[in-house]
N, C-alpha and C positions, 0 to 999 in steps of 0.2 A: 798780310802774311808775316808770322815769326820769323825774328831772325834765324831760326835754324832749321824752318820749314825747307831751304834751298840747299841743304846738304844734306847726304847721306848718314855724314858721321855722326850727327846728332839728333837727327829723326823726330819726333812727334815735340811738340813745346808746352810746358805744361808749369802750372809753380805747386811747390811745397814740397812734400815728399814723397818719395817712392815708396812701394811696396814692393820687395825683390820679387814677391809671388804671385802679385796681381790679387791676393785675397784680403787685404786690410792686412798683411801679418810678414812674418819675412820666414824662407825656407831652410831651414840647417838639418843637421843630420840629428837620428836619435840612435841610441845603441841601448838596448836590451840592459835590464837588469842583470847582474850577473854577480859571482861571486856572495850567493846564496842569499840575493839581496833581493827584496820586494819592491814596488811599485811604489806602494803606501807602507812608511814604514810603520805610523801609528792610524792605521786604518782609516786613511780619507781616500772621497772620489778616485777615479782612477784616471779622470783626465778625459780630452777629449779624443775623438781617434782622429789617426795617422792619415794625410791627406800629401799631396805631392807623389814628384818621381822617385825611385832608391837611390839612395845615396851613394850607391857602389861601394860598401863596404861590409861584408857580409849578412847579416839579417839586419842591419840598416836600414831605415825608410826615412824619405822628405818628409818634415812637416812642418807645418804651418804655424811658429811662433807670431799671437800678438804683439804690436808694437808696446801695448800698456806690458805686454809681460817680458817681453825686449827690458824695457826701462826697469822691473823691477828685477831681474836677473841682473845689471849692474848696482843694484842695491842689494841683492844679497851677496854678491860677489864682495862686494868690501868688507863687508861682515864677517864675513866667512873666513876674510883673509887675515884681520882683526881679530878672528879667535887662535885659528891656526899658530898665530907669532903670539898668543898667550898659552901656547901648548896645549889646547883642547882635540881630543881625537873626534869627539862624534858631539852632535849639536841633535838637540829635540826642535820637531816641529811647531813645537810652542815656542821656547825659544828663542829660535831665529827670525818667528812669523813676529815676536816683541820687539824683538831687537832691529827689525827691518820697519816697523809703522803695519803692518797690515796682518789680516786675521789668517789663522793656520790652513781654512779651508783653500783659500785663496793661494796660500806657500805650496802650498800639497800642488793645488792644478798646474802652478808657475814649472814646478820642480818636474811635475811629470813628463815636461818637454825635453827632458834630459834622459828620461829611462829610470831618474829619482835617487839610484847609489841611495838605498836607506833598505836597514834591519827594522823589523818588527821590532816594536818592545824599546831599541836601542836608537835609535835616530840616525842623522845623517851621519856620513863617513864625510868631517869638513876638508881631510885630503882631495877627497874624489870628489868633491863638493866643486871646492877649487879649478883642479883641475877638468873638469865636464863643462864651467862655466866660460871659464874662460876657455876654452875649446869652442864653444857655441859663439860666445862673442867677439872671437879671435883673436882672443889678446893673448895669445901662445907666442904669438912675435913681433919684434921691434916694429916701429911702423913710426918713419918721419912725417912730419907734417909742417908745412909754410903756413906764417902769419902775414898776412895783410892788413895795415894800419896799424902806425906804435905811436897814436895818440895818446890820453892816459887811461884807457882801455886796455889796449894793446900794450903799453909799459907791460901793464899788471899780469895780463895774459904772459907775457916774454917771460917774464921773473916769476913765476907761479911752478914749483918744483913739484907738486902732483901730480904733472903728465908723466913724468921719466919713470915717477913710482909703478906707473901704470902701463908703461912701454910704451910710452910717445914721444918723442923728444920733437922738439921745435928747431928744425932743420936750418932752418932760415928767415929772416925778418924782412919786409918790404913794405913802401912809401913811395906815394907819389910826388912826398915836397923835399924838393930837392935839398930844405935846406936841414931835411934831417939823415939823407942819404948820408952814410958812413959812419953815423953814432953807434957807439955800440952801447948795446943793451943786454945784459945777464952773460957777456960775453961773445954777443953775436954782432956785424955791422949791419947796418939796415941798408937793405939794397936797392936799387934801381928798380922801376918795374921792367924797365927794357929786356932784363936780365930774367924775367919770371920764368918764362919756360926751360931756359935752357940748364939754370937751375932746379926745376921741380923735375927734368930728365938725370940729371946727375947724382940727386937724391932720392931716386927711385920714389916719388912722392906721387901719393892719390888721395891723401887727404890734406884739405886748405882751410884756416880758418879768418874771417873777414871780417874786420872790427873797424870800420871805418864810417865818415858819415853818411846817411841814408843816400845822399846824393850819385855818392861813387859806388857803393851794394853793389845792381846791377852790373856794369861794368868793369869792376876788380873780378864780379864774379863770371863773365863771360871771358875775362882772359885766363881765370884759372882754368876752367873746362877747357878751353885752348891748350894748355900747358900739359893736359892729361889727367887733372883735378877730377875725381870721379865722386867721390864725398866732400860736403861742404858744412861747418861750423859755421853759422850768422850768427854775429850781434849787432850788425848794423838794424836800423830800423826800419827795413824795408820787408816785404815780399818779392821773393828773388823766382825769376824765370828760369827754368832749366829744363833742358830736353833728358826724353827717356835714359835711361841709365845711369843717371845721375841726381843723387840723394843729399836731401838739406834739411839738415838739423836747426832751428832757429829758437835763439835765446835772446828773448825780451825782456831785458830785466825793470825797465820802466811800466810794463804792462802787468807784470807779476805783484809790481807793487801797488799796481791799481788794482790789482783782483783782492790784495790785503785792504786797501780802501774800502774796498766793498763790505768787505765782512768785515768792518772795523767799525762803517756805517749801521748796518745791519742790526751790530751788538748795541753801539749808542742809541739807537733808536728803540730798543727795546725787542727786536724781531726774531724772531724763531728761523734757525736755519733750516735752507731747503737740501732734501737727498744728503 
């Protein structure tokens, strides 16, 4: 039996990630085209249709964001934000599909999940670009988040000033060795675990990120869910258990660099890439 088969609060046990929609995809809201603006602003696909419940917000409907288009809507998001602060009003679906790594058709279907904010002829509006994106992937507000483990992973993670740009600030630091308890790190003291919950209550925190060794993964991460941890950042080296409701992001970055091995091999050997 899983550990979380015997509670109610955490229900079914499963590892990796969730799908908010149960369809491979996660559900947000779409809002209509508007302000005389097209679907396709330089004539691609129209996207795929509308799946889910309404959104409750006027001609609003559910639908079903891929995870692959999840990930690439936080890539054009920073692009977009990157033109904007160079003063660019509207961006072409060329582009942005150059400036993001991937081809226009593919921008066009990504974009369509939004309702698109693009004129014919003229391209996206990188305001409404902006703000529609980060509306989708909710980064319209602050949102703390606990780090677990300030080994020199976790240093790096503490002191890495990208999150704040992006409206994340790192709430609080924590260790299980006691004898790094109370260092402080980018200005924060590294705390007790004893103390996790009562601080991820005080910090209004549901996002945790756990950088620790593979050994402790699971266990840092069933006390975060404890704590009211609803989302989970991995860089431990592990595949981490979690019940329904709760979604885990995992970054391998020793595995990433064997996928560069690969096709490092590949090229030394002489061999034609595959797909």
């Amino acid at each position: 039996m899983s550990r979380y088969d015997a509670t109610a609060r955490c229900g079914r046990c499963r590892s990796g990630t969730r799908s908010l929609s149960g369809r491979g995809g996660w559900v947000t809201e779409q809002r209509g085209p508007d302000r005389g603006s097209t679907g396709d602003p330089e004539g691609g696909g129209p996207g795929e249709p509308a799946h889910g419940r309404a959104a409750g917000r006027g001609a609003d409907r559910g639908r079903v964001v891929p995870e692959a288009t999840v990930a690439r809507l936080a890539v054009y998001l920073r692009v977009v934000t990157v033109l904007g602060g160079q003063g660019a009003a509207t961006v072409s679906s060329d582009e942005l599909a150059a400036a993001a790594g991937v081809n226009p058709a593919k921008l066009r279907k990504d974009l369509s999940f939004l309702g698109s904010y693009g004129t014919r002829g003229v391209g996206y509006d990188v305001h409404l670009l902006v703000e529609e994106i980060s509306r989708v992937l909710g980064v319209t507000r602050h949102r703390n988040v606990v780090l677990v483990g300030v080994g020199n992973l976790g240093r790096a993670l503490a002191g890495y000033g990208g999150f704040a740009s992006q409206g994340f600030t790192i709430a609080a630091l924590f260790d299980a060795d006691s004898a790094r308890v109370g260092e402080k790190i980018n200005g924060l003291a590294v705390q007790d675990m004893s103390v996790l919950a009562a601080s991820c209550r005080t910090a209004k925190v549901t996002i945790g990120m756990i950088a620790t060794p593979a050994e402790a993964g699971q266990q840092v991460c069933d006390q975060l869910i404890a704590a009211g941890v609803t989302c989970i950042l991995n860089f431990a080296p592990i595949v981490l258990s979690v019940p329904d409701g709760v979604d885990v992001r995992k970054v391998d970055l020793a595995g990433e660099l064997q996928i560069l091995s690969f096709h490092e091999r590949r090229k030394s050997a002489g061999l034609e890439e595959v797909g």
